[in-house]
Steps between C-alpha positions, in 0.01 A plus 500: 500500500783729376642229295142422310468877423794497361435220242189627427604825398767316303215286358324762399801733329536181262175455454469861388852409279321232331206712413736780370737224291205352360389804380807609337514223305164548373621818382841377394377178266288697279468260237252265684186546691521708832357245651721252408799683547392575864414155563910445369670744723330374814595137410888648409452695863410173716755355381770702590340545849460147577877455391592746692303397800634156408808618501484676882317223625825265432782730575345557863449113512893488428599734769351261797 
């Protein structure tokens, strides 16, 4: 139970990173819609989490 509480707070900090990124970018990439710009920062934000993740995922893989 510990464990699962402990990715879901995790889970929930990068959610909360995501929403934060995204929004910066919005800010940051003035020259387009808001909208748009949004919608680019959360797709730039995946995918350095799912590299990342990826990335984790593999190097514990390598250790066994």
């Amino acid at each position: 139970m510990k464990g699962i509480l402990k990715y879901l707070a995790a889970g929930i900090l990068v959610a909360l990173g995501g929403m934060f990124f995204s929004d910066l970018t919005g800010s940051l990439f003035n020259g387009m819609p808001y909208g748009d710009a949004v919608t680019l920062g959360i797709g730039m934000y995946l995918c350095v989490v799912v590299v990342v993740c990826t990335g984790m995922i593999i190097s514990r893989l390598d250790k066994k």
